[in-house]
Phi, psi and omega in degrees: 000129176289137173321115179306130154330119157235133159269157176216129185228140175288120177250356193284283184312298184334309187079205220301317203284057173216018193260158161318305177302338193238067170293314183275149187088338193248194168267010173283353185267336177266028177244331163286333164265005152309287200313318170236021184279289191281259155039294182308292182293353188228043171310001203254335195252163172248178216203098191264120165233140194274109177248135147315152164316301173280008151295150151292178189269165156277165193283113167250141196233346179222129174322350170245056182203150191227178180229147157264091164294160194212138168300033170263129166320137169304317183305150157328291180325291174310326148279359197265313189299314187285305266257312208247350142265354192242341191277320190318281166011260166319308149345301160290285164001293188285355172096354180314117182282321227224107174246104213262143189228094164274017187214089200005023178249170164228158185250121184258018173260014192284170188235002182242159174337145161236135150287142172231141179246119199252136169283310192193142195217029166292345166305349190230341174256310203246036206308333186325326203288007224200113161316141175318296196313311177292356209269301202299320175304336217242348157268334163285329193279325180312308187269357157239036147285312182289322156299340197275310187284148163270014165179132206232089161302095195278157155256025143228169185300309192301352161306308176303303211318285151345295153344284203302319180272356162268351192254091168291134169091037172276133173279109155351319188276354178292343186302138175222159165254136198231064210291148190251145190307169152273134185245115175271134199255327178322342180263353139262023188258112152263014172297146164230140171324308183314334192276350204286327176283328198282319183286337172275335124355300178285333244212326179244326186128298182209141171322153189171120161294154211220132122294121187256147174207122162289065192201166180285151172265054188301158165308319188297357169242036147041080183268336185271332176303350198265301207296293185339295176286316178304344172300326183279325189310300220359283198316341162289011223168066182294312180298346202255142174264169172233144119308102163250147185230139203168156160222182217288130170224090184106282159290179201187156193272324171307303188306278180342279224283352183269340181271322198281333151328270176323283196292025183098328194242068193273306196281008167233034147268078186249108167322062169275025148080183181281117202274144182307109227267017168261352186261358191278280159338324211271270176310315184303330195297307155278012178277129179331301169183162201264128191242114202231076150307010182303156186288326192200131151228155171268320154225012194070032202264028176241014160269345161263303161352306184266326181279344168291322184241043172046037189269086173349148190228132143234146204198148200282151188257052134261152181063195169317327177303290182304357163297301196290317200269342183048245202254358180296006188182136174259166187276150115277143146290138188275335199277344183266057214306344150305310187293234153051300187297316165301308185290350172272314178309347162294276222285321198263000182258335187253106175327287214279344133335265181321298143354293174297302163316294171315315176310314185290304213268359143334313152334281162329314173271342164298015170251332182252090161245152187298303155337322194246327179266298157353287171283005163273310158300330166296330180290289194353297208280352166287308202300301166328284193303341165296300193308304219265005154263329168265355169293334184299283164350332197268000000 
């Protein structure tokens, strides 16, 4: 009889975004539905996730997954410190065959098979966006996790791409797409619609059609080149606002507010800082249409988001994005405050354009299920477990 499979899964490295509080946006729902998704489907094997003290615990649901609690600190340093000297370590201890790194590191002293899961890789395109010290962590741990690991989980194609020209001399085949779901807010919205002007109200000043954007104000999502073609639209669409919700990272809401100045339209740019995620439904339902002009994602996921709430989507045709939005929106060049411009006055002037997009991104959004990213990890942790059974063999 052959030896059971033990996964061993990280719960460390991620850090904060693995906390309950920081469900949206963060890793927690995708490391709750791995724990308990994949598990499912591999009952014969078990499945060890290494949680810190200060997660709440996860929901475990099947008799083959066990939890390690671990004494580590919440700070960075320290964790970074447990993550590449104490987990190798425990790891063995438990006996681990197959060691999944689900936010880009590997702890690189493990002595068993691995999976790397790549989250994000602006630390290598865009570094500006990243204190030196972390930028410098994250390009060592980062590019020799990838060297390390049997197999490396993008969640787009446009992800290998990437990878493969900052990690030189990567086998190409290790690559797998490994996509990450809509974490659907239809499933946590206790808004009700009737209520949506007294809450848009609060949050803009008076009811008004809105273009909405979500984001942090990294540069890199290219917030000013956004305020710039609305400046062009306006004058046709005299009543319409841009909402952008974000709070300051890299780019600061002053800086914004001094390009939305210049071009004229400081008073129908509104800066609502970071929004309450009960408030969230609330702009897509009622936004013209959710406008995502990044320069670069790994995968975008508030382009699902919005389409999850019949929300018109324009969005860039670089990087991950036309993998996630397909035929459901429209591409723009982000570089192009023209380009930009034409495509907002499409979605906001042609009925049926829109129609059509809501319709498509119905769709759409029916393909990024917690299911297809469960069996996208499950293939992952086969192929490892394929290697490392004919390597035994030889």
């Amino acid at each position: 009889m052959s030896k059971q499979v033990i996964v061993g899964l990280d719960s460390i490295s991620p850090g904060e975004s693995t906390s309950a509080s920081r469900s949206l946006g963060g890793m927690r729902p995708y490391m709750q539905d791995i724990i308990l998704g994949v598990p499912a489907l591999r009952p014969d094997w078990h499945f060890k996730l290494f949680v810190p003290d200060w997660v709440e615990p996860y929901r475990i649901a099947t008799s083959n997954v066990s939890v390690v609690r671990c004494d580590c600190s919440n700070s960075r340093p320290k964790r970074v410190w447990f993550e590449q000297m104490v987990l190798p370590r425990l790891a063995e201890r438990e006996n681990v065959d197959i060691f999944i790194g689900p936010c880009n590191t590997l702890p690189l002293r493990v002595k068993c098979r691995t999976v790397l899961l790549v989250q994000a890789h602006q630390y290598f395109t865009h570094p500006e966006t990243y204190k030196f010290i972390r930028r410098k962590y994250l390009h060592w741990a980062v590019s020799n996790s990838a060297r390390v690991a049997d197999v490396i989980g993008v969640n787009c194609l446009d992800g290998k791409r990437v990878i493969m020209k900052h990690v030189p001399g990567l086998d190409p085949d290790k690559f797998v797409v490994v996509n990450n779901r809509l974490v659907d807010l239809r499933e946590t919205d206790s808004s009700d619609p009737a209520n949506d002007g007294a809450a848009l109200s609060r949050m803009m000043g008076r009811p008004r059609p809105f273009l909405f954007y979500i984001s942090a104000l990294y540069p890199f999502k290219n917030h000013a080149r956004l305020i710039q073609s609305f400046a062009q639209i306006r004058p046709d669409f005299p009543d319409l606002a841009l909402a952008l919700a974000g709070g300051n990272a890299g780019e600061t809401a002053e800086n914004l507010k001094r390009v939305a100045s210049e071009c004229g339209v400081a008073n129908d740019v509104l800066f609502l800082g970071r929004v309450p995620q009960e408030d969230v439904p609330v702009l897509y339902r009622n936004a013209r249409a959710m406008v995502m002009p990044s320069l670069e994602e790994t995968f975008g996921l508030p382009v699902l988001e919005a389409m999850a709430f019949d929300c018109p989507v324009l969005t860039s045709n670089l990087s991950s994005m036309p993998e996630v939005a397909g035929d459901a929106a429209v591409l723009i060049d982000p570089y192009s405050v023209d380009d930009m411009a034409h495509g907002l006055r499409r979605i906001l002037s042609d009925g049926a354009l829109r129609a059509d997009l809501i319709e498509r991104g119905r769709r759409r959004c029916a393909l990024f299920t917690k299911e297809r990213t469960v069996r996208d990890v499950a293939a992952a942790l086969d192929r490892v477990a394929g290697r490392r059974e004919a390597l035994a063999a030889v």
